[in-house]
Wavefront OBJ file of the C-alpha trace (Angstrom):
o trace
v -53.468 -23.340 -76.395
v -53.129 -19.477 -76.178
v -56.797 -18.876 -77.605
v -58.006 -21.171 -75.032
v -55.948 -19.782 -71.902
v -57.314 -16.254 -72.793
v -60.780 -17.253 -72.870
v -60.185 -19.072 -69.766
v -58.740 -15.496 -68.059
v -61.264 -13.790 -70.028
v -64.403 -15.734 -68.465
v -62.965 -15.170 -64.884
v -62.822 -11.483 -65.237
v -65.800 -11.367 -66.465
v -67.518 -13.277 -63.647
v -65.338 -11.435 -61.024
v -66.583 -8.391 -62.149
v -70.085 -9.321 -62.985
v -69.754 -10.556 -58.768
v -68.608 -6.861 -57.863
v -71.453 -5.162 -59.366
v -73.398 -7.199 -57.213
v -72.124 -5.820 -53.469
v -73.033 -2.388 -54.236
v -76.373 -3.038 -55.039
v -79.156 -2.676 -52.055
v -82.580 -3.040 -52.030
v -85.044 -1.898 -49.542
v -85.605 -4.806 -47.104
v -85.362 -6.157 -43.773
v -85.817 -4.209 -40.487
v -84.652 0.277 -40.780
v -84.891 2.141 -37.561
v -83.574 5.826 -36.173
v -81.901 7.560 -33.394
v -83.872 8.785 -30.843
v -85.902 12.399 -32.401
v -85.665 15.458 -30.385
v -88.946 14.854 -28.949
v -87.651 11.696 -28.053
v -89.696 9.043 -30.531
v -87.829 6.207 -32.452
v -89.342 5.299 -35.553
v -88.969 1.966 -37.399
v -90.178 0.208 -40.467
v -89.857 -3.556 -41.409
v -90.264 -3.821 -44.970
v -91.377 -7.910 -46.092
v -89.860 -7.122 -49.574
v -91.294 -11.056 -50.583
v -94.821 -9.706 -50.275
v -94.558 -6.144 -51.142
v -95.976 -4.826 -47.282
v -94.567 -2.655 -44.911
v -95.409 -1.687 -41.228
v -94.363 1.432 -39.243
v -93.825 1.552 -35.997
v -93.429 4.214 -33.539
v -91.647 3.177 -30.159
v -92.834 -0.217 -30.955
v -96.281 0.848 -31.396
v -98.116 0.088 -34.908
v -98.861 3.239 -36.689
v -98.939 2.860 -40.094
v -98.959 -0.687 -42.644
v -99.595 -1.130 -46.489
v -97.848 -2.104 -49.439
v -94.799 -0.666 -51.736
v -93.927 -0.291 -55.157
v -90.430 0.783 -56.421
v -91.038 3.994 -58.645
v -87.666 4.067 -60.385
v -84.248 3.183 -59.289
v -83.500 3.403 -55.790
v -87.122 4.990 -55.136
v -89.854 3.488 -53.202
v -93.988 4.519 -52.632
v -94.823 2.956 -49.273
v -98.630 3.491 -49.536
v -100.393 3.059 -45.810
v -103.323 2.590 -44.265
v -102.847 6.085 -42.451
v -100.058 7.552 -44.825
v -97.894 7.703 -47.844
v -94.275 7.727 -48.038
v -91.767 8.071 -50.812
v -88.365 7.379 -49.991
v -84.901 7.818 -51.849
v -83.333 4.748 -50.686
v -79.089 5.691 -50.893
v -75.894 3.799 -51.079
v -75.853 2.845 -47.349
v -79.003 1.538 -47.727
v -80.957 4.010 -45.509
v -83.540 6.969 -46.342
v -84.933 9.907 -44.763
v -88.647 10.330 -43.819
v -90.241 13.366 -42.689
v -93.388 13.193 -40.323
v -94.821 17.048 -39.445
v -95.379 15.961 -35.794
v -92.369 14.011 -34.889
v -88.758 15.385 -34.873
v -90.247 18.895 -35.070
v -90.898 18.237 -39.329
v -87.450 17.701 -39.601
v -86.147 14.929 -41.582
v -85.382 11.421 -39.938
v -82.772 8.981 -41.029
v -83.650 5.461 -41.022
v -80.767 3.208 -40.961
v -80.777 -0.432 -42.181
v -80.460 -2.879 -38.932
v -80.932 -6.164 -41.076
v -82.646 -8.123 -43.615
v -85.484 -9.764 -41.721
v -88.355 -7.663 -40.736
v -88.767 -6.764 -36.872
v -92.183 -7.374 -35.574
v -93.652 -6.072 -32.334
v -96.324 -8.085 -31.370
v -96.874 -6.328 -27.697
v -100.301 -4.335 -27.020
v -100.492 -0.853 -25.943
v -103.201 1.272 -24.795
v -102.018 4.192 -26.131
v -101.356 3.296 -29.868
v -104.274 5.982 -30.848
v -102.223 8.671 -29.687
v -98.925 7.670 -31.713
v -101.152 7.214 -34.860
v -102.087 11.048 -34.675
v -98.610 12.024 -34.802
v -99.206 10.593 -39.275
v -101.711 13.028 -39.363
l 1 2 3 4 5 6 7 8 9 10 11 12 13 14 15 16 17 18 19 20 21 22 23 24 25 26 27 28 29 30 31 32 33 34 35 36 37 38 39 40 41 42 43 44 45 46 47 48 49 50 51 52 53 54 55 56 57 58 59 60 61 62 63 64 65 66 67 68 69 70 71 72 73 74 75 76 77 78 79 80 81 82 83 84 85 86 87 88 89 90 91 92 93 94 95 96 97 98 99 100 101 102 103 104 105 106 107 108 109 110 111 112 113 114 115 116 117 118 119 120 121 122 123 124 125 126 127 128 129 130 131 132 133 134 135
């Protein structure tokens, strides 16, 4: 009776705590956007972690898309069509990226909104001149 009440106790710690080590854990997907840069951009990325893509936007405009591969641990290659970032993803489940033409170089948080990917489907006329700001 005793060995089979402590295995009983055992197994629920052990599944308890195996269920603990599972809300710390992030991974990079869904929708990661920032505050407003001091030259007044907002930058977002929806990662599609199912299919390995990514697309950048900058105020809502498509700038950048391609795929990512984890490099180790919490840190990501997003390799784009006009660009390649690495990212350090951290506890919060946010990163910094740095673009030399937006936010004056400096680095910009992106913060996790969600785990489905935003999509912008609207047209712009300018989208040429938000891709230059990758270069």
């Amino acid at each position: 009776m005793k060995k089979t009440l402590f295995l009983i106790i055992s197994i629920t710690c052990l599944l308890m705590l195996s269920g603990c080590r599972n809300i710390n854990s992030v991974v990079l997907r869904g929708s990661y956007q920032s505050e407003r840069t001091s030259d007044g951009y907002i930058v977002q990325i929806s990662i599609y972690s199912d299919e390995n893509n990514f697309v950048e936007y900058i105020d809502n405009r498509e700038v950048n898309k391609g795929t990512f591969d984890i490099i180790e641990g919490k840190k990501y290659s997003l390799v784009g069509d006009k660009q390649t970032i690495e990212i350090n993803l951290d506890k919060n489940n946010s990163f910094e990226i740095t673009m030399k033409k937006v936010n004056d170089g400096n680095p910009i948080l992106m913060k996790n909104l969600g785990d489905l990917p935003a999509k912008f489907d609207s047209r712009f006329n300018d989208t040429e001149e938000y891709e230059k700001l990758l270069e």
